[in-house]
N, C-alpha and C positions, 0 to 999 in steps of 0.2 A: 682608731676604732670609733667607734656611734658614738661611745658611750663617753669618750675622751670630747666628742665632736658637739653633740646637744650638753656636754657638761658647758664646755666654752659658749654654748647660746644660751646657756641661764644667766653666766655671770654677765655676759654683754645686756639681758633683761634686768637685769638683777641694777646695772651702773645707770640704763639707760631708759627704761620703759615708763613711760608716765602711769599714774598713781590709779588709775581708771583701766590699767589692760588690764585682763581675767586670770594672765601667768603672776605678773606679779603680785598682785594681790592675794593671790594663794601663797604663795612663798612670804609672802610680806605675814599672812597668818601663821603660818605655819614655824616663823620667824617667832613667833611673838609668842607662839607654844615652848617655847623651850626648847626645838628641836636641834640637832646637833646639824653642821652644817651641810653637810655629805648627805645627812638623811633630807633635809628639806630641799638641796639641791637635785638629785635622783627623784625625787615625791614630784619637785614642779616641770624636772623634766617629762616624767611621762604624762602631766597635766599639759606641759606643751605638744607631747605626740600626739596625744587625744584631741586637743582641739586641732593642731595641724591637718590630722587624718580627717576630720568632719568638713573641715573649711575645705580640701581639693574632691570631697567627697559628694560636696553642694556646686563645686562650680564645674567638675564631670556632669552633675543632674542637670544643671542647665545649659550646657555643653551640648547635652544629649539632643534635651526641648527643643532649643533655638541657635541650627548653626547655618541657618540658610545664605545668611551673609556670606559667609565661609565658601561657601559654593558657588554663587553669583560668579557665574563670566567664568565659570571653569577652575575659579581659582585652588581649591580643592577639591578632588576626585570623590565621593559620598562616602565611598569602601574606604578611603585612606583616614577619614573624620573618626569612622564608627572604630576602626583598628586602632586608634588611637586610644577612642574612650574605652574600650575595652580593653586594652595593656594597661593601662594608665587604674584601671579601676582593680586588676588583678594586683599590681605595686603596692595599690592602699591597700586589700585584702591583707597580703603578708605584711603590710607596715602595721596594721592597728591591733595585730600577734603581739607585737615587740614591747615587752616589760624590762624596763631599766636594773629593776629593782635585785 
């Protein structure tokens, strides 16, 4: 399930993320609040959804801007670029729905 799947991406943040990422740091407070494990676990997962959804949400916008590269010499078709960003951006749509909680 998601929910089984971003839990096991806290604890690998959780063993492994330097002291400076934005996930742990939240969890590393919310730690320090008293909170029960499960609840600050669930609380920095959808901290992690939230920034996940923004960061593929910034590099479709400049996906969008600048893919001329992409196209040089044929190597992708322009309709197949925009088909992309536009699936890609309907996935974030329903992904930034999803509350753990």
């Amino acid at each position: 399930s998601l929910r089984r799947t971003i839990f096991l991406v806290m604890g690998v943040i959780l063993c492994g993320a330097p002291a400076d990422e934005p996930v742990y740091q939240f969890m590393d407070r919310k730690r320090a609040e008293g909170k029960p494990y499960k609840v600050y676990m669930m609380a920095s997962a959808n901290k992690f959804l939230r920034i996940y959804y923004a960061t593929v949400k910034a590099y479709l916008d400049a996906l969008e801007k600048d893919h001329d590269y992409l196209t040089a010499g044929g190597v992708f078709p322009e309709q197949l670029i925009k088909n992309f960003i536009s699936m890609k951006r309907k996935e974030c749509f329903e992904m930034s729905k999803i509350s753990l909680s």
